[in-house]
Steps between C-alpha positions, in 0.01 A plus 500: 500500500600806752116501580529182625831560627362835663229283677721253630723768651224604660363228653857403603490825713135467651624141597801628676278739693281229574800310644616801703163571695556086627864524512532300829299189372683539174888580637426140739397293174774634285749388810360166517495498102888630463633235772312216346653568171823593653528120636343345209755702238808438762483166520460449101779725400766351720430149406503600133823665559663260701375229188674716259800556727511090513490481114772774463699305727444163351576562156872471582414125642621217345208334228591159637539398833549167516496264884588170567246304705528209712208350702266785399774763615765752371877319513813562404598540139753158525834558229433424128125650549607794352641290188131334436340811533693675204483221229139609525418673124411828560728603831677768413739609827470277826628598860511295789387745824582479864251599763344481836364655781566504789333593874663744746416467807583876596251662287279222416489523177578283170819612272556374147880403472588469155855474230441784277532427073720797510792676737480287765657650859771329551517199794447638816271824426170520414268800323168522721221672427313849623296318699722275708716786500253658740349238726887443549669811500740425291725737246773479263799243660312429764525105638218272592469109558274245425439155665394242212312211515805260587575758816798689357534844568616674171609828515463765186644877412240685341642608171184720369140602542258396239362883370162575609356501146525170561346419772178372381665164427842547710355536798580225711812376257816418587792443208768295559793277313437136395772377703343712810182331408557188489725511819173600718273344381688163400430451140663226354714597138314512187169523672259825423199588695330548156582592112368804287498462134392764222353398155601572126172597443265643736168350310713162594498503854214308589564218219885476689291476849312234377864307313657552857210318677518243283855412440579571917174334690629640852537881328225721552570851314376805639412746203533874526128536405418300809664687763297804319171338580608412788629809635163682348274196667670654866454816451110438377443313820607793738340722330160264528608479895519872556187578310335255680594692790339792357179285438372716780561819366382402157181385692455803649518697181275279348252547790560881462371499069225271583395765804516748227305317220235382756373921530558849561501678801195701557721876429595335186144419421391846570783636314410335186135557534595855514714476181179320365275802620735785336454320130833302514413171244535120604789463359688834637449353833639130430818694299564692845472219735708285272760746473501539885578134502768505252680777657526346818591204368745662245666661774533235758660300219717749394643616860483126607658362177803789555568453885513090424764595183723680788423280782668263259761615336623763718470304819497167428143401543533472921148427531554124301882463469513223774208293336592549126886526494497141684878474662428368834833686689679657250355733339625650182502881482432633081365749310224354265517683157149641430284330269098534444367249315185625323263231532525457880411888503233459291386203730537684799307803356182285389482319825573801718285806322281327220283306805495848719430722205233280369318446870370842499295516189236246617386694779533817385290359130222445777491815662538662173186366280295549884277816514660810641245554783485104640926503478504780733233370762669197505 
């Protein structure tokens, strides 16, 4: 075992050599290599992250959301709703919600108005979040008017700031009383935008979905799962956009390996039919050559699997934020909590140094088994 251990280090340190005396050709290709990766490794760890962040986030979700529809859209919850909805067997705690959004004009972008479950501002101020804190300028006591839909200008003290650990889902949110509610935007008593519901037993909830739709034909519940799949569906897609943005790149590479499989340069040949001259076997030669390709692979990788971990969660992925986050004005600013999921490394390490790694042994088998004297005329 240290024989063979002795040999390896060995040819380890003749390849290195070898890589030194064509450093130029060799520094360009690892470049390429480390960017490539960089992109590819970027783009998969912030969508992972931003999945997970969803799923954190969405565990404190109601498991039952259930809407009222009318003519193929979402209505109004209409007084007594509520009522039907808990005779249901299984319904454990039920909540009518009120929500909205509304457009403003002055920063063109969409806010979600909404009644909190629990400590409510009182009528007249409003909580905001870090987001529309910013586009607006606003602080602590600070006053600011809306127009609603029936033309009224309502005018709020802002009471708090929504903390910043929040912000992934605060963003654009705006808290505000159920009598300040349902003054702007004109919501008739005992109607709710929707209801949330939790179930005695969470192996339940998709037997009480199924009750609800068939005791209330015009419900359509919304289950927790869903918005999961649904959340994880987005995120897949831009992820498929941007890396079909990268097609090019990925091309290139793959233009790149098959340049490399296809032959050797001619010093290469002559180096090996060298090697071949001095006594060195077959297989000596392959194990150099292959270890040549691993290292460069290893190490572009390695440095571009490190600098896409900090480009991510140290600055926010810049490169892709705009594409992948998805908020069209407002734009949420958080800290994504690290997380590596094994199998996408794993993924990325087949597809990104297996196919490199391997590319090199065909040629180089050729040149290898090839007389000594005709390798290094050719």
């Amino acid at each position: 075992m240290k024989l063979w251990l002795a040999k390896q280090r060995y040819l380890i340190d003749f390849t290195l050599a070898s890589l030194a005396r064509r450093k130029t050709r060799n520094l360009g290709l690892l470049a390429v290599y480390t960017v490539l990766v960089f992109m590819l490794s970027s783009v998969t760890l912030y969508t992972h992250a931003l999945r997970q962040e969803a799923a954190r986030v969405l565990t404190a979700s109601p498991e039952v959301i259930v809407q009222r529809m009318v003519a193929g859209r979402h209505d109004l919850i209409p007084p007594g709703y509520i009522e039907k909805v808990g005779r249901i067997r299984g319904v454990q705690k039920i909540e009518g919600r009120l929500w909205g959004y509304y457009y403003d004009a002055v920063t063109k972008a969409n806010y979600t108005f909404m009644v909190p479950a629990e400590n409510a501002p009182v009528a007249g101020e409003i909580v905001v979040g870090p987001a529309l804190e910013r586009s607006r300028g606003l602080a602590k006591n600070n006053g600011i008017s809306f127009r609603s839909y029936s033309g009224k200008l309502h005018s709020f003290i802002v009471a708090d700031v929504l903390p910043q650990a929040s912000e992934l889902i605060s963003a654009d949110l705006v808290l505000m009383s159920e009598a300040s509610f349902r003054a702007f935007f004109d919501y008739p008593v005992g109607h709710y935008t929707d209801i949330a519901l939790s179930v005695a037993n969470p192996q339940e909830v998709r037997n009480v979905a199924l009750k609800l739709a068939a005791a209330l034909p015009d419900a359509r519940p919304i289950l927790r799962d869903e918005v999961l799949r649904t959340y994880a569906s987005i995120y897949d897609w831009r992820e498929g956009i941007v890396l079909a943005l990268l097609s090019a790149a990925i091309l290139a590479f793959g233009i790149l390996a098959w340049e490399k499989a296809s032959g050797l340069s001619a010093e290469e040949k002559r180096e090996i039919g060298i090697l071949k001259a001095i006594g060195w076997e077959t297989g000596d030669v392959i194990k150099m050559k292959f270890w040549e390709g691993l290292l460069i692979s290893l190490t572009a990788f390695l440095a571009g699997f490190v600098a896409a971990y900090v480009h991510v969660f140290h600055f926010a992925a810049a490169l892709f934020e705009p594409v992948l986050k998805g908020w069209a004005v407002l734009y949420p600013r958080f800290q994504l909590t690290p997380h590596i999921d094994g199998l996408q490394v794993a993924t990325l390490f087949f597809f990104t140094v297996v196919p490199y790694a391997a590319a090199v042994l065909v040629p180089i088998w050729k040149a290898a088994i090839t007389d000594p004297d005709s390798v290094m005329r050719s």
